[in-house]
C-alpha positions in Angstrom: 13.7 -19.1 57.5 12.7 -15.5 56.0 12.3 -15.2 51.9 15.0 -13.4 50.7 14.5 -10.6 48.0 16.0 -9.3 45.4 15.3 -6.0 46.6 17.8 -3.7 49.0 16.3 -3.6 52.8 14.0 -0.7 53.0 14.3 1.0 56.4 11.7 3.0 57.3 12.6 6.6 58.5 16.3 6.1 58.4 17.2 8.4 55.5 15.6 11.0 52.4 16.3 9.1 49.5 15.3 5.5 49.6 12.6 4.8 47.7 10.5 1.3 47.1 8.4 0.7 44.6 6.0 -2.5 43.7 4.2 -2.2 40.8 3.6 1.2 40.2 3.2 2.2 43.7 6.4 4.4 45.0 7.2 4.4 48.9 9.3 7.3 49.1 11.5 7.0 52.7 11.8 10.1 55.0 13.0 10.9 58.7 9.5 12.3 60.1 7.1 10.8 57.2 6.6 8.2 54.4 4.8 9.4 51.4 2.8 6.3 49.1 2.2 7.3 45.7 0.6 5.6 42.5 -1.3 2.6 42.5 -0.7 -1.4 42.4 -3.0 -3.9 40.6 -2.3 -7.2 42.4 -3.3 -9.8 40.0 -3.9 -13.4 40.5 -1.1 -15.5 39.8 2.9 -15.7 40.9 3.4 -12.1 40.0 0.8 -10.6 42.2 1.6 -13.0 44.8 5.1 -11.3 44.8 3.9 -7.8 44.7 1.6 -8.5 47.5 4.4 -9.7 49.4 6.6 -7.2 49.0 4.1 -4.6 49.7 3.5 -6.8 52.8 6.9 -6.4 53.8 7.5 -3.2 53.2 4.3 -1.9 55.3 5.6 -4.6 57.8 9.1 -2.8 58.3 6.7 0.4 58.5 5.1 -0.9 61.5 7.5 -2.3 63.5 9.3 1.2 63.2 6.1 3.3 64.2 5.6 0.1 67.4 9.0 0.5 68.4 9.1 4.4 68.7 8.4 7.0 71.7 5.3 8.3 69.3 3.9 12.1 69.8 -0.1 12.2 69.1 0.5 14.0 65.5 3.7 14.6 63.9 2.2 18.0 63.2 2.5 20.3 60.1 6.0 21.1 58.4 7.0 24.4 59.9 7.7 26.7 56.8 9.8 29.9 56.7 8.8 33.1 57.3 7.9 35.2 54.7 10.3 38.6 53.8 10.3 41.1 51.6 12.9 41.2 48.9 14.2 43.9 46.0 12.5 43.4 43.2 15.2 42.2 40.5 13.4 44.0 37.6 13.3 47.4 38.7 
């Protein structure tokens, strides 16, 4: 039977706003990339046990995303706009 969480599912590359956080690491959802910011201390006892888990699930659903997917070699760099010229607003 799985563990259930507290937690709303996370799933990976479905939206730009869902964001997961254990400890005081932030997994921050997008459609082409997942950023990982901060850190996480894991301690020894229930509570680390916990965070360890629900970073385990969380990289899990990341996984099973990326396996199940039609996957280019590199996702590539973020295309930017061109650069223009514009009036200068101060004379």
């Amino acid at each position: 039977m799985p563990r259930r969480t507290d937690k709303p599912a996370f799933t990976p590359f479905a939206d730009e706003t869902a964001v997961r956080n254990v400890g005081g690491l932030s997994i921050e959802n997008g459609t082409a990339r997942i950023a990982v910011h901060g850190q996480v201390e894991i301690t020894r006892d229930r509570a680390g046990l916990a965070q360890a888990r629900d970073l385990k699930r969380t990289v899990d659903a990341i996984v099973r995303a990326l396996g199940g997917a039609d996957l280019p070699e590199s996702a590539g760099a973020e295309e930017a706009e061109p650069t223009r010229s514009v009036r200068n607003p101060f004379g």
